[in-house]
N, C-alpha and C positions, 0 to 999 in steps of 0.2 A: 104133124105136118101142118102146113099154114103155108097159102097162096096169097099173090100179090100178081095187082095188075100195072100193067107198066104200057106204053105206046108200040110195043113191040108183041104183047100178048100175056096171058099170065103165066105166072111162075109159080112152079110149089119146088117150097122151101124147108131143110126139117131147122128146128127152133136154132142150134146151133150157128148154123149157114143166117140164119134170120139176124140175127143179132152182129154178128163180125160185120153182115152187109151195114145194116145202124150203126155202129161204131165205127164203120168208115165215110158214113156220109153216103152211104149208093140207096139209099133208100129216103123218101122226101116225107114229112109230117104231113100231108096231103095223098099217100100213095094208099088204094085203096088196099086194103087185106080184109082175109076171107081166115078169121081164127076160130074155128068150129068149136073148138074146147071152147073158148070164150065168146064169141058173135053166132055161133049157129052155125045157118047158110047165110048172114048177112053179108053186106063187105061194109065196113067205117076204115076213114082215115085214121095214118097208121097213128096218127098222133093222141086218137083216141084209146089206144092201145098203153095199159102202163106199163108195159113190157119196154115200148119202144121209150116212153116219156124218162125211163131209168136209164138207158140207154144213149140218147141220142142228145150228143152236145155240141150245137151250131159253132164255140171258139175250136174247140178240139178238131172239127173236121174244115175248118178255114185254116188250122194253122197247117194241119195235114194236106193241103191242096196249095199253098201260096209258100210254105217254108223252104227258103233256100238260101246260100250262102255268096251269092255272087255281090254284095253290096259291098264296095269298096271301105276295109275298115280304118276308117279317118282316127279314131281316137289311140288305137292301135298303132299308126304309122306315127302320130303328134308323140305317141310316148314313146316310139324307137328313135326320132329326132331330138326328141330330149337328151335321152341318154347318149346319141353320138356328141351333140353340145357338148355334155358334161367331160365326157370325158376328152375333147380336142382341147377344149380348158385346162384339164387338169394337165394333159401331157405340156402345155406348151408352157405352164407355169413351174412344172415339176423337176426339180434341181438333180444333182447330181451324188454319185453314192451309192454305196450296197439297201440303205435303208430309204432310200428317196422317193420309191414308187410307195410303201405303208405309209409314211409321211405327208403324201401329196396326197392318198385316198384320205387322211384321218383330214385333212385339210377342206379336202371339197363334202366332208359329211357323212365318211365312213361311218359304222356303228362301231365306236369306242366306249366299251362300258365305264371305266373311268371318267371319262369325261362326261357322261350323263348321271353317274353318281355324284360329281365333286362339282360340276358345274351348272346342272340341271339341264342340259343339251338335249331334252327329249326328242327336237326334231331330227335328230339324229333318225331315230326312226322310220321318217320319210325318205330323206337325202341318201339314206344308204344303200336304196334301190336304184341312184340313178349312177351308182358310181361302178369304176368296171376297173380291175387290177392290168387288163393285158388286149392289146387287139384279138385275142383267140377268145378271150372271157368273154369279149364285148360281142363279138360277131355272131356267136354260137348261140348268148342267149340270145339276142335280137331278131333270129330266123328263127327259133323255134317260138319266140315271144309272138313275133309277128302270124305265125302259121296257125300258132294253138289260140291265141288270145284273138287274133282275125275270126274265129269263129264264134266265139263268144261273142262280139262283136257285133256280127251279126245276129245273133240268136236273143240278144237283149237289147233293151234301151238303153239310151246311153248313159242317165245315171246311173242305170241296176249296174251297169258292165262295169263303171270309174267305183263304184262300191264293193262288187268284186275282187278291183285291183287294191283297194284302199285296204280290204279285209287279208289278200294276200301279204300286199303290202307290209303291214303290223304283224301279221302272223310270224313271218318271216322273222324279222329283227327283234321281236317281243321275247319268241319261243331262243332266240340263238341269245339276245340279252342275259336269260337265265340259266345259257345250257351249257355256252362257251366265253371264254373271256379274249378270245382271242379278236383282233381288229378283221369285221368281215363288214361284206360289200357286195353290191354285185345284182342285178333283175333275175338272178335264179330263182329264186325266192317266188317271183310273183310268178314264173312260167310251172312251177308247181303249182300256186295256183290256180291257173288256169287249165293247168292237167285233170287237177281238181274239180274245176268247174265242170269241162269237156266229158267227164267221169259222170258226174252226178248229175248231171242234164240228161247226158243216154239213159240212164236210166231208171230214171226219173219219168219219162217221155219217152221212153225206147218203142211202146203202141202207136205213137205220131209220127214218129220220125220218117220222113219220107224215107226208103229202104237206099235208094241213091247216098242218104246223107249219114248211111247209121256208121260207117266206119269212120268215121271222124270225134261219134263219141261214144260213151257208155266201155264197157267191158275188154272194147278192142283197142284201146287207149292204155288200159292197165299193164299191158306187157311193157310198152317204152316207157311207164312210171318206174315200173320194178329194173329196168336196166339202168335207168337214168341215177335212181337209189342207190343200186350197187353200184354202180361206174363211182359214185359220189363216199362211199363208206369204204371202196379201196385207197380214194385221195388223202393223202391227211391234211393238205391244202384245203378242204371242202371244209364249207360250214351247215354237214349235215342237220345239223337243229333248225338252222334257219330253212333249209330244203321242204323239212319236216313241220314247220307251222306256218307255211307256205300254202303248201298242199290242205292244210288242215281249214284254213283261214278259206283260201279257195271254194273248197269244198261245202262249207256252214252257209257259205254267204248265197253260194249258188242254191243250193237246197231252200232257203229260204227266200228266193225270190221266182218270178214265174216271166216267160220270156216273153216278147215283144208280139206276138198274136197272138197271145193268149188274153190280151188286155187290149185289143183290138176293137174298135167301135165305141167302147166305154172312156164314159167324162174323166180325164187322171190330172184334170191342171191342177185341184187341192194336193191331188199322192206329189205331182212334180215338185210342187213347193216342197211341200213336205220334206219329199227326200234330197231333195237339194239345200236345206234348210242342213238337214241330220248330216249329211256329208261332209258342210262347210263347221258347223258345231264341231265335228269328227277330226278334222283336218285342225282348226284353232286350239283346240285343245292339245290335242298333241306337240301342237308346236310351241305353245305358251304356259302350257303345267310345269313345264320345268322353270321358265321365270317364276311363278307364282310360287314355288318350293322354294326358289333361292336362299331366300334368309334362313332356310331351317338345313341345307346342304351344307355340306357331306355332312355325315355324322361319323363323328372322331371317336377314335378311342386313343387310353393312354400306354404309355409305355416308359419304362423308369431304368434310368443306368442306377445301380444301387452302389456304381462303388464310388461317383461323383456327386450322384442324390440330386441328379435334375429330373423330371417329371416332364415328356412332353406328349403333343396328343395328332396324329395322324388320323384320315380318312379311312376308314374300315375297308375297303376295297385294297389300301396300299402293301406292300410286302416289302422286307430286308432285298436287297440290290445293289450295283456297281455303278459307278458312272465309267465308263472309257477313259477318266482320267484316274480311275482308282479311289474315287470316291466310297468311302461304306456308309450306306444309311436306307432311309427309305423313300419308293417310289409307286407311283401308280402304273406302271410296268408295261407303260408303252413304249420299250425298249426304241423298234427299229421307227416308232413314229413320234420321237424326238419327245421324251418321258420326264415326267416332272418329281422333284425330287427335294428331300431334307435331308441334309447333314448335319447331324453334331459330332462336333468336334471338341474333347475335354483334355484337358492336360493340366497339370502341378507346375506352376514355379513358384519361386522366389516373392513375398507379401511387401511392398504390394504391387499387385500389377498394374504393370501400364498397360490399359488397351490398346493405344495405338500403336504400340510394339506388338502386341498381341495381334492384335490384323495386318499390320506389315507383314511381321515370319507367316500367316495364312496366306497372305499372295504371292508373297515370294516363293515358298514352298508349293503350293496348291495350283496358282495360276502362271507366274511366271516362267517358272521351272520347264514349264510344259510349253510355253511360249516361245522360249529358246530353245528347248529340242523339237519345234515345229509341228508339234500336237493340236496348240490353238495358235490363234493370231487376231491380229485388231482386239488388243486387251485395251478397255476405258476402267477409270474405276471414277467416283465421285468424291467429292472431298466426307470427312464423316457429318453426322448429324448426330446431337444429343439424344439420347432417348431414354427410356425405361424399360429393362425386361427383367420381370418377376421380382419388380418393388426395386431392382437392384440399377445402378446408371448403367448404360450400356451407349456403344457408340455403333451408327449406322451407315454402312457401305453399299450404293448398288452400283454395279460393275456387270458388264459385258464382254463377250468374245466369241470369236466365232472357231468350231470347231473341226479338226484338219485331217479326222481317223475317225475307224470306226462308224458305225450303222447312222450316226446321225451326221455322218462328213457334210461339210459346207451347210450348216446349220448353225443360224446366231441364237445368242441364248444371252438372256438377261439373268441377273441374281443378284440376290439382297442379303445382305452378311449382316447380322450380329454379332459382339462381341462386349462381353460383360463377368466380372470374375467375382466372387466372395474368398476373402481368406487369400489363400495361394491355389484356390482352384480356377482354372480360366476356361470359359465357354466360348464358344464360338458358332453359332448356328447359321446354316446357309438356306437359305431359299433358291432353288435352280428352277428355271421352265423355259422353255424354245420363246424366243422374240414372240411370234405370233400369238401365242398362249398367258404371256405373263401378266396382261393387263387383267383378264379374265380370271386368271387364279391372284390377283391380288387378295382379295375379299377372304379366300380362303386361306391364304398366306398371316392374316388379318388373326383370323380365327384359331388359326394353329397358337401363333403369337400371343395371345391372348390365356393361353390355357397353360404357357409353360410354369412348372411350378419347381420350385426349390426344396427337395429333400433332405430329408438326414440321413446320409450317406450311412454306409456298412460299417465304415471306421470307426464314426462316430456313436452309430448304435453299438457297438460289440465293446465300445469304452466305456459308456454308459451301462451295461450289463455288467460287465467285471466288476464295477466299482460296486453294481450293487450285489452283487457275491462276495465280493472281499473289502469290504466297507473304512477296513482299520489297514489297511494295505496302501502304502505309500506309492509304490508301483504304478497302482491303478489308478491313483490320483494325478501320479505325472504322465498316463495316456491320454485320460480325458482333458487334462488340460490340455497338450498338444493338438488332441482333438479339436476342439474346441477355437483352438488357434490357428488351424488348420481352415475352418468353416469363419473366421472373420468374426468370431463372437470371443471379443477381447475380455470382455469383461467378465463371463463366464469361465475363461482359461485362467486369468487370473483367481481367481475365485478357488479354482481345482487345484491349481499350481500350489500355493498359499497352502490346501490342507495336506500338500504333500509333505511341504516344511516343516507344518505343524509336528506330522507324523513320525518325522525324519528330518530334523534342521539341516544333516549332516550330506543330503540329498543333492549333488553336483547338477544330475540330470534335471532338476526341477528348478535352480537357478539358471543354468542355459536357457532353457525354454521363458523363465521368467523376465530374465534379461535381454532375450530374440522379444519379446514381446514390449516390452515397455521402451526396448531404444525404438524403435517406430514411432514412440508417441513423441511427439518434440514437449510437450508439457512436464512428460514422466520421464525423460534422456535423464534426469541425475538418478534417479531410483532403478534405472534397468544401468548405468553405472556400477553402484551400488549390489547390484546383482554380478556384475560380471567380475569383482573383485573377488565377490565369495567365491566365484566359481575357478577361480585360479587358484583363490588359497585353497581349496579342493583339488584341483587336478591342475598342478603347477608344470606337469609334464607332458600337457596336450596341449593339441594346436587349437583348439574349437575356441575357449575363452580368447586365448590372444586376437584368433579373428575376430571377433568379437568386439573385443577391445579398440580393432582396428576400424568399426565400424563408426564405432563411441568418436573416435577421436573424428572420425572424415563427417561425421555429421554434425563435429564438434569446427570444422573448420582446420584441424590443426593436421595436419596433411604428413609434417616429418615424423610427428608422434606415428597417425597411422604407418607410415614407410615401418619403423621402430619394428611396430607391433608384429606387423604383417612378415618381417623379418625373421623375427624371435617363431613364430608360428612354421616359418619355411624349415626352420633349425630344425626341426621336432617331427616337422613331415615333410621330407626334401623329395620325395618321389609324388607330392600333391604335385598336378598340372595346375589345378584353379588354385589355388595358393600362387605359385610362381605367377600366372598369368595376371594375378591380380596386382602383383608388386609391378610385373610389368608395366600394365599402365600407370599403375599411380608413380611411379619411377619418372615417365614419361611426362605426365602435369607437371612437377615437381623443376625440370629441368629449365 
């Protein structure tokens, strides 16, 4: 036991009682005591006492005496006008369509993880807590934002509290960047946060808290987190992951700060810089790392059609996909928020190709088609441009239109078509991205273009293997030549052709293909001639040479000889359509 004298009279106290009284402040470093164990019968001040000197802590019982919540929270209410801003923007600018509202949030700053991969958009990160999918979204967080974050509010300074939010903030869109790929949005994120906070403040502090103010944090706080959780992990609309490093971000930030009387009395203009310094650092980084990554963004990987043997290279984030117009190829798979997208398109014809016939039948087929059955509309196309893709010429198309179905309705979309062919193979690669978007993935569009590469197709490898299995086999000499013919590498099918002859003079199929070959060359027309001669007196009873023949003469200028030819050929196969069709027209010059 141990007495204390007070203006009222003395008190005996047992050490228990002594101590809760010092810890709350009811007892002053001047109040005399009488501690027998330690003073005798003396009485000293209690501050003389180490009992009391371990005990008694002048911020801890100022914040116990002055802590309360009625300061009106100004930083709190600036961030719920924010967010109503943001989103009266977004609705007033936000078009029409099933996909219009994912669209308009991926516009004003949703968290699109494509697009902070392929683009370096890390602000994304920020902006995507001011955005809200729905008046229910927006309202619901904004009252609990305002209620839970109003207390924090008051409970911190104002940078501890904007650091808080910054740490919710990121937590949010960091933790949902890696968890989900879906387009999310939304202040839930940072009112986990603040749940967090509200959480770890009680108790943390739960011996200060005035008892008036303890239900607002610590332990009685935890039930509406855990409802708030499951409410969120029954939605499949919720982007639980961001909920969850929300809460987590919250939580870290508040644990390591300490609230606004507890720092009470004490000099903090070096900490204010400081953390106003670290915050702003905090905030420009985020927003500018991803400029500064640009030049090394997206990182592509390849992908290879082996039965055409083109090589091209996509962003690692993208997948196999459709467009609404029935498009196949790949996309960064922001489907309903207007998704950017490559197609190749390969086909075989006839050596040699005309490009520009080649992207004519693509937009007639691909964009007009769809044009006239009211799918797109406002089709532009550009005249072409000379270019190069993969050493090879190619000619360049970009073209527009806006589209009339489907998740992206009334959405314009720009796109840049190549077209470039080796042999009788023809390419056709498309670059697609939403107007808004395409000036921004140019660079990447850039990049892709850059890495397409020219393979040795399947055919051509598996002709190349025969030949070297069956080395004295004429056969195999007249695939690889084909082959070979096939890939625009004349001089190698000639080469192949030649040892088929060698092998087998008597070899029909190896003068075809040698003769298909050399009338293309207008240098070598008598020598692929000369070929197709043989190839008659070989198979005087088929149509192939005669067409052939018919080609000889129409490249030859002599037009009645082709009729002749093309004739004699119809004799032989009167149920060919492309035979008759061909006489057709040339019937028609002729007249």
């Amino acid at each position: 036991m141990l007495t204390i004298r007070t203006h009222a009279g003395e008190i005996e106290l047992d050490l228990d009682e002594f101590e809760r009284r010092v810890v709350r402040g009811e007892i002053a470093p001047d109040t005399p005591v009488c501690f027998p164990l330690v003073t005798g019968d003396a009485w000293v001040p209690a501050r003389d006492l180490e009992i009391f000197r371990g005990l008694y802590r002048p911020d801890r019982i100022y914040f116990m005496r002055y802590f309360n919540l009625s300061r009106f929270p100004w930083i709190t209410a600036a961030l719920v006008l924010a967010n109503l801003l943001v989103f009266v923007m977004m609705r007033l600018e936000m078009g029409a369509g099933e996909g219009a509202v994912t669209a308009a949030m991926v516009d004003f700053g949703a968290k699109a993880r494509p697009l902070i991969l392929d683009l370096g958009e890390t602000w994304r990160f920020l902006t995507a807590n001011f955005v809200h999918r729905d008046w229910v979204h927006l309202l619901f967080n904004l009252f609990v934002l305002f209620n839970v974050g109003g207390a924090l509010d008051n409970a911190f300074r104002p940078l501890d509290y904007l650091f808080i939010l910054l740490a919710s903030a990121l937590g949010t869109t960091v933790l949902s960047f890696f968890g989900s790929a879906a387009v999310s949005a939304g202040a839930s994120g940072v009112v986990f946060g603040c749940f967090g906070g509200v959480i770890v403040f009680g108790l943390k502090y739960r011996e200060i808290i005035p008892p008036r103010y303890r239900r607002f944090f610590g332990s009685s706080v935890i039930p509406y987190v855990v409802v708030f959780l499951w409410i969120g992990w029954m939605s499949s609309n919720t982007d639980n992951w961001g909920h969850l490093g929300g809460l987590i971000g919250g939580s870290l930030a508040t644990f390591a700060l300490e609230p606004r009387l507890l720092q009470a009395g004490v000099a903090r203009r070096r900490r204010t810089v400081l953390r106003a310094a670290a915050l702003l650092a905090i905030v420009l980084t985020v927003v500018f790392a991803g400029r500064l990554m640009r030049p090394l963004l997206p990182v592509l990987r390849s992908d290879r059609d082996d039965e055409f043997g083109i090589e091209i290279a996509y962003p690692v984030g993208w997948g196999r996909s459709i467009t609404e117009l029935g498009w196949l190829g790949v996309s960064n798979r922001l489907r309903s928020a207007g998704p950017t997208y490559l197609h190749v398109f390969t086909e075989q014809r006839a050596a040699p190709i005309d490009l520009t016939r080649l992207a004519d039948d693509w937009f007639d087929l691909q964009l007009h088609y769809h044009e006239h059955m009211g799918r797109v509309r406002r089709v532009r196309r550009s005249p072409p441009q000379e270019t190069t893709v993969a050493g090879e010429p190619a000619l360049r198309y970009d073209a527009a239109f806006e589209l009339m179905e489907g998740e992206s309705q009334g959405r314009s979309y720009l796109l840049r078509l190549y077209v470039f062919a080796r042999g009788d193979l023809g390419y056709t690669l498309v670059f697609l991205a939403p107007e808004s978007r395409f000036a921004r993935y140019e660079p990447v569009f850039d990049r892709m273009l850059a890495q397409v590469r020219l393979a040795e197709p399947a055919f051509l490898r598996q002709a190349r293997a025969a030949v070297l299995l069956a080395p004295t086999d004429p056969s195999a000499y007249l695939d690889l030549g084909e082959a070979w013919a096939r890939v625009g590498e004349g001089g190698r099918a000639e080469q192949a052709l030649r040892m088929a002859l060698r092998l087998s003079p008597a070899e029909p199929g190896a003068y075809l293909a040698l003769a298909r070959l050399l009338l293309g060359d207008p240098a070598r027309r008598s020598e692929g001639f000369a070929a197709v001669q043989e190839a008659l007196r070989l198979l005087p009873y088929q149509a192939e040479p005669l067409e052939l023949l018919a080609d000889y003469y129409l490249a030859e200028g002599r037009l009645a000889d082709a009729r002749a030819a093309l004739e004699a050929a119809l004799e032989r196969e009167p149920r060919n359509g492309l035979l008759r069709d061909r006489l057709r027209e040339l019937t028609s010059r002729l007249r």
